[in-house]
N, C-alpha and C positions, 0 to 999 in steps of 0.2 A: 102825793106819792103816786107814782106808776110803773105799773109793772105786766108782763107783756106774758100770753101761756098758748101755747100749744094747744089744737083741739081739733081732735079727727070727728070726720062725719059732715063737716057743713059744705052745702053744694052750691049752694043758692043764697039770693037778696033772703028770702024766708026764713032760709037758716040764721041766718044772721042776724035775724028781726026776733028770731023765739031766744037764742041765746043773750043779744041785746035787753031783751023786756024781762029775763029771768034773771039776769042780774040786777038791774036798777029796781026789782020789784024784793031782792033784798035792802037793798038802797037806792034809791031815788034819785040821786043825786050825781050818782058816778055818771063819769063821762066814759062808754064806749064804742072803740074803733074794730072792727072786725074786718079782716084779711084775708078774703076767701082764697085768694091764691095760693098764700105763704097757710093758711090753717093756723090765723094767730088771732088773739085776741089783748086787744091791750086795754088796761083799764085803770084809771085816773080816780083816785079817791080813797076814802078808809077802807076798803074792803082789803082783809086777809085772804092770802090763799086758796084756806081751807073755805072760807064763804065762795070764792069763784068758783073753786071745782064743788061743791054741792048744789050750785047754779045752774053749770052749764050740765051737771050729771043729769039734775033732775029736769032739764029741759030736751034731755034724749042725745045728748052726744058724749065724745071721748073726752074726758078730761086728762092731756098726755103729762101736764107740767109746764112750769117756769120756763121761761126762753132762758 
């Protein structure tokens, strides 16, 4: 399953890296793409929504929604 979210605040490789490691350290496993440009995060695996955005919440950014 994949599915793609929205997320204000990331500027940077680092951003990208703290959002990336706060998810897979829900689960390990997921595979994520992050889009600095577009402010997108896509991510491949069992993860629910609601786990993404308490991920990317708790790693300091906007959690906007679903694409």
């Amino acid at each position: 399953m994949s599915a793609s979210y929205r997320v204000d605040g990331m500027t940077c490789q680092g951003c990208a890296r703290s959002v990336t490691k706060a998810i897979q350290a829900v689960s390990p496993t997921m595979d994520v793409a992050v889009d600095l440009e577009a402010g997108l995060v896509t991510v491949t695996g069992p993860l629910d929504g609601v786990q993404v955005k308490d991920a990317v919440e708790g790693a300091g950014f906007d959690f906007i929604g679903p694409v």
